[in-house]
C-alpha positions as a Markdown table, in Angstrom:
| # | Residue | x | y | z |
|---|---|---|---|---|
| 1 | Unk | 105.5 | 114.3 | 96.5 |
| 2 | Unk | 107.8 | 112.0 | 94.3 |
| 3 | Unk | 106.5 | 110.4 | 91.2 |
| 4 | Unk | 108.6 | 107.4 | 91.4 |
| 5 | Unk | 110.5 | 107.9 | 88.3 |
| 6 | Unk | 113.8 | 109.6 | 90.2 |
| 7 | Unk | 116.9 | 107.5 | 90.6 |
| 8 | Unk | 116.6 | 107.0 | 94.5 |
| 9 | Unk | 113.3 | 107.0 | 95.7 |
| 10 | Unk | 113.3 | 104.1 | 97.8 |
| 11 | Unk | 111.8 | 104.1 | 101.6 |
| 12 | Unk | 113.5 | 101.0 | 103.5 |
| 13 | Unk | 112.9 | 100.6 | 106.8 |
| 14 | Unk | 115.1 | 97.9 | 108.7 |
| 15 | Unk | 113.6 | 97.0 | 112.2 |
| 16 | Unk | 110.0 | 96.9 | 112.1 |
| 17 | Unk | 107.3 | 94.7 | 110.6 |
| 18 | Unk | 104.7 | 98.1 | 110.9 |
| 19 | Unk | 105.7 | 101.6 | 109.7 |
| 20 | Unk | 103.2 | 104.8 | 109.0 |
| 21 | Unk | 103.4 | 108.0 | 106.7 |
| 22 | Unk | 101.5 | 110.9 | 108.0 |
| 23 | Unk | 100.9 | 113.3 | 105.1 |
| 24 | Unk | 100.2 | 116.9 | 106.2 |
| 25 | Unk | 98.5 | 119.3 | 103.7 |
| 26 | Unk | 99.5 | 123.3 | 103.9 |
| 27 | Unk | 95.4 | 124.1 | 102.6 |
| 28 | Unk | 92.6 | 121.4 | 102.4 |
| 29 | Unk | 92.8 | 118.8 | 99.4 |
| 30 | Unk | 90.7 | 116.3 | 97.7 |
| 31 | Unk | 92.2 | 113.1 | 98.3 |
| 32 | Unk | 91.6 | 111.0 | 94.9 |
| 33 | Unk | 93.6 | 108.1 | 95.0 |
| 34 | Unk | 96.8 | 106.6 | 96.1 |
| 35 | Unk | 99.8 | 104.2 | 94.5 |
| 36 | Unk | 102.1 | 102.4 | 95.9 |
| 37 | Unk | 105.2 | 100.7 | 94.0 |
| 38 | Unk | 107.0 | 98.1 | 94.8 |
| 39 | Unk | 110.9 | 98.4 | 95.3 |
| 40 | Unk | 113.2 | 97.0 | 92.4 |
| 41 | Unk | 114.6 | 93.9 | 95.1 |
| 42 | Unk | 113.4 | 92.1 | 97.8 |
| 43 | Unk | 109.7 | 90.9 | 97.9 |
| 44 | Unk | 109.8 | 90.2 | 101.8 |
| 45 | Unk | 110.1 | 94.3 | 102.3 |
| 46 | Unk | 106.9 | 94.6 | 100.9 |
| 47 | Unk | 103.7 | 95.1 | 103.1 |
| 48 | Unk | 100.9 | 92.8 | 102.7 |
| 49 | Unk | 98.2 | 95.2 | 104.0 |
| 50 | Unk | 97.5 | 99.1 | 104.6 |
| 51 | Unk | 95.0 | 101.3 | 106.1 |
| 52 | Unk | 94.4 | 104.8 | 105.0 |
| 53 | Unk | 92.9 | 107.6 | 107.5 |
| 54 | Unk | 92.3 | 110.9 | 107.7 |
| 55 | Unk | 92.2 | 113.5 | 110.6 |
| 56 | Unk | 88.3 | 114.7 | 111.3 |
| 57 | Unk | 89.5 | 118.7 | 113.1 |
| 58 | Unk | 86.0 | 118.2 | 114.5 |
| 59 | Unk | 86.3 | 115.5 | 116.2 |
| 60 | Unk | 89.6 | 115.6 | 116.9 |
| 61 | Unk | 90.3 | 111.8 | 115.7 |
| 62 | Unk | 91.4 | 109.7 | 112.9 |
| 63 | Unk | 89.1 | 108.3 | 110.7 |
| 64 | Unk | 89.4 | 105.2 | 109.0 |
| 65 | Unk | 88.5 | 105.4 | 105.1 |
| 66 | Unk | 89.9 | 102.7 | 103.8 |
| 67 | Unk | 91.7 | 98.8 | 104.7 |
| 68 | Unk | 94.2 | 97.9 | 101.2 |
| 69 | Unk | 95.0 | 94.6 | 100.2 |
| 70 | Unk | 98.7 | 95.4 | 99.0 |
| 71 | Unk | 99.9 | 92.2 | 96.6 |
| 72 | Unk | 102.5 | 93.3 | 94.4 |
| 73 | Unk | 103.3 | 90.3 | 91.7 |
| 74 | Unk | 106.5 | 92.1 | 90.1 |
| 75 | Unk | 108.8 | 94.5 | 91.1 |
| 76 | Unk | 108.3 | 98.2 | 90.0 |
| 77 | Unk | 105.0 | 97.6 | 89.8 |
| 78 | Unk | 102.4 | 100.3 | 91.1 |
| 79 | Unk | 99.3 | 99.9 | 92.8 |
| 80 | Unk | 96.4 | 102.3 | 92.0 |
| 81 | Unk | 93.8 | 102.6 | 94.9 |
| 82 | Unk | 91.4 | 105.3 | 93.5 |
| 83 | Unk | 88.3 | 104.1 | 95.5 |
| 84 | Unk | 90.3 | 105.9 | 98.2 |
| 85 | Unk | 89.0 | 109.4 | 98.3 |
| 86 | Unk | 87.9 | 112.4 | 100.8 |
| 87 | Unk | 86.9 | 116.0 | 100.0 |
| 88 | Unk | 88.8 | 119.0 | 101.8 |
| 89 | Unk | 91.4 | 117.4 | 104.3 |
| 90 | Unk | 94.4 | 118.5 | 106.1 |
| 91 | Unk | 95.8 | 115.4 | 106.9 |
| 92 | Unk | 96.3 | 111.4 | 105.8 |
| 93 | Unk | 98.0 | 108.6 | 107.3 |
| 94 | Unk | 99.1 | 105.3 | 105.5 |
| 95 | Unk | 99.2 | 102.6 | 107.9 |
| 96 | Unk | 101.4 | 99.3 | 106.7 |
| 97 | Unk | 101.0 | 96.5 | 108.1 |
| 98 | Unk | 102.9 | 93.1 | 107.8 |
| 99 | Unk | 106.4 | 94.4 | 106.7 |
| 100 | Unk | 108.7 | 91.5 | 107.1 |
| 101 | Unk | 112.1 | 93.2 | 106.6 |
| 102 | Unk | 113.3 | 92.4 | 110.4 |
| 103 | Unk | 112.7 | 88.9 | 109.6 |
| 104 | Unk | 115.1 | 89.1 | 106.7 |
């Protein structure tokens, strides 16, 4: 995972107004927390919302732990979401929603 401090760490994604990251975990984790930062240009890139889940191998679904309100005032600024949180996972997915780069 990247800290955020490297020269070119930047996710951009051009066409679509909703992208996902699907973390996969080699043993099971405790999930603590998450951060998001915002990019150094370009506001209208950022999400507005997110949803966090997390694969349940027993019932073969995704769970829904969390909905994040994602309102970044400056850029380079991170988020911390530490109510997010689940004991021995596999697997996460970050959902964002309302990404208006096609619109730019």
């Amino acid at each position: 995972m990247s800290s955020g401090e490297e020269p070119w760490n930047k996710w951009y994604q051009v066409s679509a107004n909703q992208s996902w990251v699907m973390i996969e975990f080699s043993k099971a984790v405790t999930f603590i927390g998450l951060g998001l930062k915002s990019a150094n240009d370009c506001p209208n890139r950022d999400p507005d919302a997110a949803s966090v889940s997390i694969f349940n191998p027993l019932t073969r679904k995704w769970d829904k732990i969390a909905d994040l309100n994602v309102a970044f005032s400056s850029r380079w600024e991170t988020l911390q979401y530490n109510e997010v949180s689940a004991a021995k996972i596999h697997s996460v997915i970050i959902d964002f929603k309302n990404n208006k780069a096609g619109e730019i």
